[in-house]
mmCIF file as gemmi writes it, N, C-alpha and C atoms, coordinates in Angstrom:
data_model
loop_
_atom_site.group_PDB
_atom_site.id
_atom_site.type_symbol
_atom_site.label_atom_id
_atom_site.label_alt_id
_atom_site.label_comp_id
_atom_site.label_asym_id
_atom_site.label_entity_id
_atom_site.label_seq_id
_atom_site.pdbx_PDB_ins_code
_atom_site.Cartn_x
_atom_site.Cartn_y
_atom_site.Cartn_z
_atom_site.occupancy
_atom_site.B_iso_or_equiv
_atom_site.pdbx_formal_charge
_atom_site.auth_seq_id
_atom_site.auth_asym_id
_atom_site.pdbx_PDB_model_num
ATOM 1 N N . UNK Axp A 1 ? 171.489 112.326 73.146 1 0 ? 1 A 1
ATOM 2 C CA . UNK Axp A 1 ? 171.353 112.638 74.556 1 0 ? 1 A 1
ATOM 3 C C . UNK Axp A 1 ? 171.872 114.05 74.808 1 0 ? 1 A 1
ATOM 4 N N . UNK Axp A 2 ? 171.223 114.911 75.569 1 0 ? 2 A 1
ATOM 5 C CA . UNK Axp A 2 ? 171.342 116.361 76.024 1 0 ? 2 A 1
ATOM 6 C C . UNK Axp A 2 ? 172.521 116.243 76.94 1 0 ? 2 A 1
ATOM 7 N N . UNK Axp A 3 ? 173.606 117.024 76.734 1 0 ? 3 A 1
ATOM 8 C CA . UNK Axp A 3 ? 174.51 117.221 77.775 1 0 ? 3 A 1
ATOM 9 C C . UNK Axp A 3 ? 173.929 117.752 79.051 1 0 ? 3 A 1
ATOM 10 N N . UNK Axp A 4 ? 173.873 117.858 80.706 1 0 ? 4 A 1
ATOM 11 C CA . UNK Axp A 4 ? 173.569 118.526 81.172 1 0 ? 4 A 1
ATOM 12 C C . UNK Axp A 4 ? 173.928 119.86 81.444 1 0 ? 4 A 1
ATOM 13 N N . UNK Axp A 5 ? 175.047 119.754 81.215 1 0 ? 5 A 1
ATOM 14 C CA . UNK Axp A 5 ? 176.334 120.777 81.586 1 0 ? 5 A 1
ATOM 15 C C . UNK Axp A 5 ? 175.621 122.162 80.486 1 0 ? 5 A 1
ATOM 16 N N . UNK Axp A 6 ? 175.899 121.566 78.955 1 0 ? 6 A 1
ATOM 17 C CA . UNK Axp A 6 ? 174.601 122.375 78.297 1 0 ? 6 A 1
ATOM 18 C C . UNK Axp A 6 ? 173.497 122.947 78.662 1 0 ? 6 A 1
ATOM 19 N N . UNK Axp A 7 ? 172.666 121.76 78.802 1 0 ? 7 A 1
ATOM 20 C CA . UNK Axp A 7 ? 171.269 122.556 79.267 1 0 ? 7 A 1
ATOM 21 C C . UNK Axp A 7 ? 171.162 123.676 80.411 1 0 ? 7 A 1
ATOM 22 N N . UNK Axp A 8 ? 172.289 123.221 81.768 1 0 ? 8 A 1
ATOM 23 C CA . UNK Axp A 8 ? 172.351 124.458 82.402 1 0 ? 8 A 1
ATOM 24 C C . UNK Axp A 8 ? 172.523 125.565 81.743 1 0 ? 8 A 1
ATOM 25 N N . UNK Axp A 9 ? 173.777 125.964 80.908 1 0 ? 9 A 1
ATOM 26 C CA . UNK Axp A 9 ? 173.685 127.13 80.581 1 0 ? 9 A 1
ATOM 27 C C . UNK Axp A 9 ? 172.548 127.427 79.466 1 0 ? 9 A 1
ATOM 28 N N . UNK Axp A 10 ? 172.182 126.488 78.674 1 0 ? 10 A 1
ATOM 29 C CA . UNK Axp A 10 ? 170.903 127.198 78.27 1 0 ? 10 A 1
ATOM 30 C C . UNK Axp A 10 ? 169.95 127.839 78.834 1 0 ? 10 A 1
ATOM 31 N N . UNK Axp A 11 ? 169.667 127.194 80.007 1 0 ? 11 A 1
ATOM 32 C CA . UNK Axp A 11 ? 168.552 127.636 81 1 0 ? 11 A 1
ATOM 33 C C . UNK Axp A 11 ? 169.18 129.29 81.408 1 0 ? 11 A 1
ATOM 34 N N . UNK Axp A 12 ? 170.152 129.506 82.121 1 0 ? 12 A 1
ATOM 35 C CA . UNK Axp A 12 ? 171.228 130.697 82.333 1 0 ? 12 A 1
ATOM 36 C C . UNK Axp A 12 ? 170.896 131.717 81.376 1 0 ? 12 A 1
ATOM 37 N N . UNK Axp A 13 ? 171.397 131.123 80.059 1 0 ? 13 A 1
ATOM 38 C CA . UNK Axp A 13 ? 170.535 132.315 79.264 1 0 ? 13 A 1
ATOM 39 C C . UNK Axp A 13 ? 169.726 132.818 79.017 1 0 ? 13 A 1
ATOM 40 N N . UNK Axp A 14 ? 168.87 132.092 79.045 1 0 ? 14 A 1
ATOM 41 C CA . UNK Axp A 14 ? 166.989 132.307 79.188 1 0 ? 14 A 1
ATOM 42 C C . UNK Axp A 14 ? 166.721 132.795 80.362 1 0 ? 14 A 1
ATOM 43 N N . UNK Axp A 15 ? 167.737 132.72 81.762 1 0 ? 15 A 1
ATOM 44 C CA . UNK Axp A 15 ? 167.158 133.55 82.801 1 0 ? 15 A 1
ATOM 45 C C . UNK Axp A 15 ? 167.702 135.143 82.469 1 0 ? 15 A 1
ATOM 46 N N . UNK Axp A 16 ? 168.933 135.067 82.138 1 0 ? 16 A 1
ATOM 47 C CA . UNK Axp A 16 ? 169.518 136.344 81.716 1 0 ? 16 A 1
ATOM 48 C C . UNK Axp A 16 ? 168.343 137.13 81.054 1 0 ? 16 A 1
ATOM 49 N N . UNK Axp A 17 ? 167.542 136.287 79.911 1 0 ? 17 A 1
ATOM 50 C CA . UNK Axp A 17 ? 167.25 137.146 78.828 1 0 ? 17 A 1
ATOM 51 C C . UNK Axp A 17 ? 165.657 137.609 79.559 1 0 ? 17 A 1
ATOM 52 N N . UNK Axp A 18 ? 165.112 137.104 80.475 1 0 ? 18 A 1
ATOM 53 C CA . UNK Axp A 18 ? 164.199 137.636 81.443 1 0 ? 18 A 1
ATOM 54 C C . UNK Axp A 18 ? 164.596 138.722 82.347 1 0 ? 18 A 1
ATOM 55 N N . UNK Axp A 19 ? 165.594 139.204 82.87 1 0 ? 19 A 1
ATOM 56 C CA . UNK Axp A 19 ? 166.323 140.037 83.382 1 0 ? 19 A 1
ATOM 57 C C . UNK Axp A 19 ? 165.756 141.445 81.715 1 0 ? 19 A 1
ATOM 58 N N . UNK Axp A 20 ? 166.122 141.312 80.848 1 0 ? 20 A 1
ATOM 59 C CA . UNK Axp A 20 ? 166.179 142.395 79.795 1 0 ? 20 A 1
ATOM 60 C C . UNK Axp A 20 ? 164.474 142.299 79.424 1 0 ? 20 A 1
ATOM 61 N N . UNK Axp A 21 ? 163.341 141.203 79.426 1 0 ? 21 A 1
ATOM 62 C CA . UNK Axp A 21 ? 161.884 141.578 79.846 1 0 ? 21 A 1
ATOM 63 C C . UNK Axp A 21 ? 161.858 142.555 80.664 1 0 ? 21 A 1
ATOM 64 N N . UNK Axp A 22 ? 162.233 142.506 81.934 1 0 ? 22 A 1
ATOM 65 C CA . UNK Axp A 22 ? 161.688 142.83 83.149 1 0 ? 22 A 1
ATOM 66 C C . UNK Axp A 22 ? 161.944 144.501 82.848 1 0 ? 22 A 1
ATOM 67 N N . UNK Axp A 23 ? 163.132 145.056 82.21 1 0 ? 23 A 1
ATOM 68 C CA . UNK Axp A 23 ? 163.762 146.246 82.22 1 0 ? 23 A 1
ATOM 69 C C . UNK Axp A 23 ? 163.073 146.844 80.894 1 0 ? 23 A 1
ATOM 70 N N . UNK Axp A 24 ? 162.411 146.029 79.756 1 0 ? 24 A 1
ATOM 71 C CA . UNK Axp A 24 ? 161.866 146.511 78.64 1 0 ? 24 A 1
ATOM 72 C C . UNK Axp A 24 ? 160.479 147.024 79.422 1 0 ? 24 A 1
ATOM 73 N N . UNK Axp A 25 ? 159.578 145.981 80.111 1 0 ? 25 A 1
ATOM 74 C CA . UNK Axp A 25 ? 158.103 146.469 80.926 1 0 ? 25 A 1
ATOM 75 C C . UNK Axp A 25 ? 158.096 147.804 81.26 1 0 ? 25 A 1
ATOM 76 N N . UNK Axp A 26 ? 159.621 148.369 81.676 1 0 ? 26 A 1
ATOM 77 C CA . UNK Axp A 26 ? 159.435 149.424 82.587 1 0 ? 26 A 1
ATOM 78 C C . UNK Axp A 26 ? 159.514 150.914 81.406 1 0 ? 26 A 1
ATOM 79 N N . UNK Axp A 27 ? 159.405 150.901 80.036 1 0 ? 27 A 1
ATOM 80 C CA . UNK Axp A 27 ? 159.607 151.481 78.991 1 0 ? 27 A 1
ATOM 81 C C . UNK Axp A 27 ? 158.286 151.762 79.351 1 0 ? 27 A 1
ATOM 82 N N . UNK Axp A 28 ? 157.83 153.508 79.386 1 0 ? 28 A 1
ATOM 83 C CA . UNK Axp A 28 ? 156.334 154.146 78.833 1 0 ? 28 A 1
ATOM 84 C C . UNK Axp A 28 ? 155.581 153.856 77.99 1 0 ? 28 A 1
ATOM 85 N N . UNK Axp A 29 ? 156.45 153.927 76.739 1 0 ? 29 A 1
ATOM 86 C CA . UNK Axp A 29 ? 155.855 153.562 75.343 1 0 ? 29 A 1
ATOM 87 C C . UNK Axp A 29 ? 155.665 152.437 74.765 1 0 ? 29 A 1
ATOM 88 N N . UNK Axp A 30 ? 155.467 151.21 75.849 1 0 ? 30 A 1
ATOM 89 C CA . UNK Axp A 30 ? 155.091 149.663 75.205 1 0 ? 30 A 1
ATOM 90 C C . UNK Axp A 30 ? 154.174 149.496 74.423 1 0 ? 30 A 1
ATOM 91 N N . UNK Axp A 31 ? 152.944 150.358 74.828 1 0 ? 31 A 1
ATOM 92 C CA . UNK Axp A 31 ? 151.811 150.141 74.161 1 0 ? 31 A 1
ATOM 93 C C . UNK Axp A 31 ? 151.063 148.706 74.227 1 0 ? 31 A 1
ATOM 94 N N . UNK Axp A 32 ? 150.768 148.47 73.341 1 0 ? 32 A 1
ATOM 95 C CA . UNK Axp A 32 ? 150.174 146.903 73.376 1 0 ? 32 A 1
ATOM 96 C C . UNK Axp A 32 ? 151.45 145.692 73.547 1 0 ? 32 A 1
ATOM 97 N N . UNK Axp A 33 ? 152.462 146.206 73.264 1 0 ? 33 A 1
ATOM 98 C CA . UNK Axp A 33 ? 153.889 144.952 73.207 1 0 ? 33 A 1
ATOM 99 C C . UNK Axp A 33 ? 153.612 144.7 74.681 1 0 ? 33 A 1
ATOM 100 N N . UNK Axp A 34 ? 153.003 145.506 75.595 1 0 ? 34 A 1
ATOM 101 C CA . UNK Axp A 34 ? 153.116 145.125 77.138 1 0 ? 34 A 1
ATOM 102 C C . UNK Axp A 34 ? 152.692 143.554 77.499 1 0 ? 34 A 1
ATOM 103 N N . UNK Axp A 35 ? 151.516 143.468 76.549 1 0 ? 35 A 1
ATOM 104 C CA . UNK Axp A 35 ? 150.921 141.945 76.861 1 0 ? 35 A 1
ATOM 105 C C . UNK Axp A 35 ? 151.777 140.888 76.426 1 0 ? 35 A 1
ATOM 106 N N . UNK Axp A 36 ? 152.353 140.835 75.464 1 0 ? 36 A 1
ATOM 107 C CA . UNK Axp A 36 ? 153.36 139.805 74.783 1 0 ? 36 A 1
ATOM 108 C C . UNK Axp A 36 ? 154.474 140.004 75.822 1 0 ? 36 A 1
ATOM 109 N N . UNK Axp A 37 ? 154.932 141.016 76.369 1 0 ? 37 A 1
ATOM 110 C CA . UNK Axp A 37 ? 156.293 141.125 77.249 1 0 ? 37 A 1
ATOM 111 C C . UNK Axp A 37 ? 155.756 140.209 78.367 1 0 ? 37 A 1
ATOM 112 N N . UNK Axp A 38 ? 154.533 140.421 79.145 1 0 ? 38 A 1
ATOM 113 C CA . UNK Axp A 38 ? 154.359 139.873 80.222 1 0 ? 38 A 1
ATOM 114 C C . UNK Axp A 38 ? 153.704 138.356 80.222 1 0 ? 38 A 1
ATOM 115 N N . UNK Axp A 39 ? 153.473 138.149 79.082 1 0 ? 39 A 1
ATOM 116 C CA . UNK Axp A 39 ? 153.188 136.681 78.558 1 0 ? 39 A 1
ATOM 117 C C . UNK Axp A 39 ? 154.51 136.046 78.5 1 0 ? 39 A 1
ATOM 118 N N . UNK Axp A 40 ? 155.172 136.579 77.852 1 0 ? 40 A 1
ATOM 119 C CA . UNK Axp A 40 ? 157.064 136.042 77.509 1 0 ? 40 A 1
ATOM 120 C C . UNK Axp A 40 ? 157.453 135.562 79.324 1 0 ? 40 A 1
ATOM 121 N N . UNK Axp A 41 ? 157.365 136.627 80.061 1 0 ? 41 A 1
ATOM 122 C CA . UNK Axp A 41 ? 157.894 136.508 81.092 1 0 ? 41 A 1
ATOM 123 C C . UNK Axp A 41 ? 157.025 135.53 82.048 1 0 ? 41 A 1
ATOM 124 N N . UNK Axp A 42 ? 155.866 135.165 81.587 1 0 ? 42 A 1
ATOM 125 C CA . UNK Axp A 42 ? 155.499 134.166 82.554 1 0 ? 42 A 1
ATOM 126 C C . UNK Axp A 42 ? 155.504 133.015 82.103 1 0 ? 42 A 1
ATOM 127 N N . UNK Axp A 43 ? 155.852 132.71 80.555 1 0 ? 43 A 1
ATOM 128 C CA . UNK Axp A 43 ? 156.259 131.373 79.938 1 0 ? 43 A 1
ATOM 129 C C . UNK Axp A 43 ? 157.72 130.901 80.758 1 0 ? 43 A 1
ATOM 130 N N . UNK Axp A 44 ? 158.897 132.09 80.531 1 0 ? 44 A 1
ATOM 131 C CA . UNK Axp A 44 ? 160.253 132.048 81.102 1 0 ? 44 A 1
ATOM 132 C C . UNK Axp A 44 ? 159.917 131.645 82.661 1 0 ? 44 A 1
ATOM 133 N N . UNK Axp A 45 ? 159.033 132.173 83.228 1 0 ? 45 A 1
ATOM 134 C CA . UNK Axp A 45 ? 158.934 131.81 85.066 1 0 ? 45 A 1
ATOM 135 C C . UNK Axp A 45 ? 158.533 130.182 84.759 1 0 ? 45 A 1
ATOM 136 N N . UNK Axp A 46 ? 157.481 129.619 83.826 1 0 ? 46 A 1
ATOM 137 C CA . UNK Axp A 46 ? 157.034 128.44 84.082 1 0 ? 46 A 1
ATOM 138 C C . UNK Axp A 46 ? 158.543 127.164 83.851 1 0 ? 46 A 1
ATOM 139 N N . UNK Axp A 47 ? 159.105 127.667 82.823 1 0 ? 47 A 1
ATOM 140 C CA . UNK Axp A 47 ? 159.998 126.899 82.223 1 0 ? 47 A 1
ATOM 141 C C . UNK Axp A 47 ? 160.69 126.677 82.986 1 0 ? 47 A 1
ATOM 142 N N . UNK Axp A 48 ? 161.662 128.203 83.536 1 0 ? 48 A 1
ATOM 143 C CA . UNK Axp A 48 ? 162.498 127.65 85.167 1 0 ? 48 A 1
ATOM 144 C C . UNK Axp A 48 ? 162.141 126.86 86.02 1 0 ? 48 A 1
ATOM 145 N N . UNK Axp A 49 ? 160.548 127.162 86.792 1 0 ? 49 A 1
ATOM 146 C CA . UNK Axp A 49 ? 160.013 126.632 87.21 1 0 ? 49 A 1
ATOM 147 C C . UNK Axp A 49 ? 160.466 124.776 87.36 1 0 ? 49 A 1
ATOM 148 N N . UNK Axp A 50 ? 159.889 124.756 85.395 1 0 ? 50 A 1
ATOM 149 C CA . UNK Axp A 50 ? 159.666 123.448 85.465 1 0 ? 50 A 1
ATOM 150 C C . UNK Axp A 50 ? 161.02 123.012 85.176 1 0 ? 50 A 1
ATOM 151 N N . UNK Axp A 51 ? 162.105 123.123 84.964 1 0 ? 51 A 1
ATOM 152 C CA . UNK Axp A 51 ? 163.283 122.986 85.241 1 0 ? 51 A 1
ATOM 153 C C . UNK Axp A 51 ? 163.511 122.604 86.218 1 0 ? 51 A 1
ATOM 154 N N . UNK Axp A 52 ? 163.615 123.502 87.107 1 0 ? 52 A 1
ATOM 155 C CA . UNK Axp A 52 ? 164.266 123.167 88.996 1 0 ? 52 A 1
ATOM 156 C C . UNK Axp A 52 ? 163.689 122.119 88.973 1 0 ? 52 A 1
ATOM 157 N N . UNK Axp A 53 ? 162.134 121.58 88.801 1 0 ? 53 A 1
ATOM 158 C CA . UNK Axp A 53 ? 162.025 120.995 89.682 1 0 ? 53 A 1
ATOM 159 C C . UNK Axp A 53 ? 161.94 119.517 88.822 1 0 ? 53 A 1
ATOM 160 N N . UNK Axp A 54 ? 162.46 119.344 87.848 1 0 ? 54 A 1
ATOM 161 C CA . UNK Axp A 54 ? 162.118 118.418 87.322 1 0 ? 54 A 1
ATOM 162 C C . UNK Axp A 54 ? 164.344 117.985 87.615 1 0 ? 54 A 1
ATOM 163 N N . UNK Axp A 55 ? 164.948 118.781 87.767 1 0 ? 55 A 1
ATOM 164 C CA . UNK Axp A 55 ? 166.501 118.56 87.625 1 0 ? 55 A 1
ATOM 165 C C . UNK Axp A 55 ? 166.838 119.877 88.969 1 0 ? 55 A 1
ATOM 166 N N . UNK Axp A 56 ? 166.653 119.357 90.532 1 0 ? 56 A 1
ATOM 167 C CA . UNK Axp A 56 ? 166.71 120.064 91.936 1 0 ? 56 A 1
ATOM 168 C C . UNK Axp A 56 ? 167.921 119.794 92.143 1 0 ? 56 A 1
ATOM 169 N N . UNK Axp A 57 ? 168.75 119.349 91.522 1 0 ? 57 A 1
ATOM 170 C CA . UNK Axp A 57 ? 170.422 119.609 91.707 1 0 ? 57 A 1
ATOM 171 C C . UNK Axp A 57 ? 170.903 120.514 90.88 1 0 ? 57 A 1
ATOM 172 N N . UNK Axp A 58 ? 170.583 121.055 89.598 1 0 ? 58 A 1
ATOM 173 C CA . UNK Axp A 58 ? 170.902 121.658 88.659 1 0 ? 58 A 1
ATOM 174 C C . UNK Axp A 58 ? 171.457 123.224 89.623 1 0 ? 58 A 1
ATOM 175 N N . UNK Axp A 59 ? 170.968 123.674 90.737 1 0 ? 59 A 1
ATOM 176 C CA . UNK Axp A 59 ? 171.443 125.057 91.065 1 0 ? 59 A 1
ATOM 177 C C . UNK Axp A 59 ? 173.002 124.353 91.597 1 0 ? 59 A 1
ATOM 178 N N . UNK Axp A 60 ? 173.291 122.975 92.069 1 0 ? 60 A 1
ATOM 179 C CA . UNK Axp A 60 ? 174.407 122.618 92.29 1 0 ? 60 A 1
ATOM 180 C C . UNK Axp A 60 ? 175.631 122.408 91.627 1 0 ? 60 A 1
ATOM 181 N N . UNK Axp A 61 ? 175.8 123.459 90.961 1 0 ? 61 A 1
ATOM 182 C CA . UNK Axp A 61 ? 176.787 123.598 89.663 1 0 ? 61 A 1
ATOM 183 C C . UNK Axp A 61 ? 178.132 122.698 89.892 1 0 ? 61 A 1
């Protein structure tokens, strides 16, 4: 069984690590990595997503 207490901060980190997407996008020289960055970042939006709403107390730390 998954601790919850865990999984919050897992989730935490994975929002953190979307925070450092968002700031890589803004790099000139992505080149083609742009599509994989903005793919990454809309997997990370779905996951939160489906987080909240599957566990809508979880922002109630």
């Amino acid at each position: 069984m998954v601790d919850p207490q865990m999984m919050r901060e897992q989730i935490n980190q994975i929002a953190s690590k979307r925070e450092f997407l968002l700031r890589l996008l803004e790099q000139p020289n992505l080149g083609t990595l742009r599509i994989d960055v903005n793919q990454a970042i809309e997997e990370m939006d779905d996951l939160l997503d489906e987080f909240k709403s599957t566990f809508p107390d979880a922002d109630n730390n």
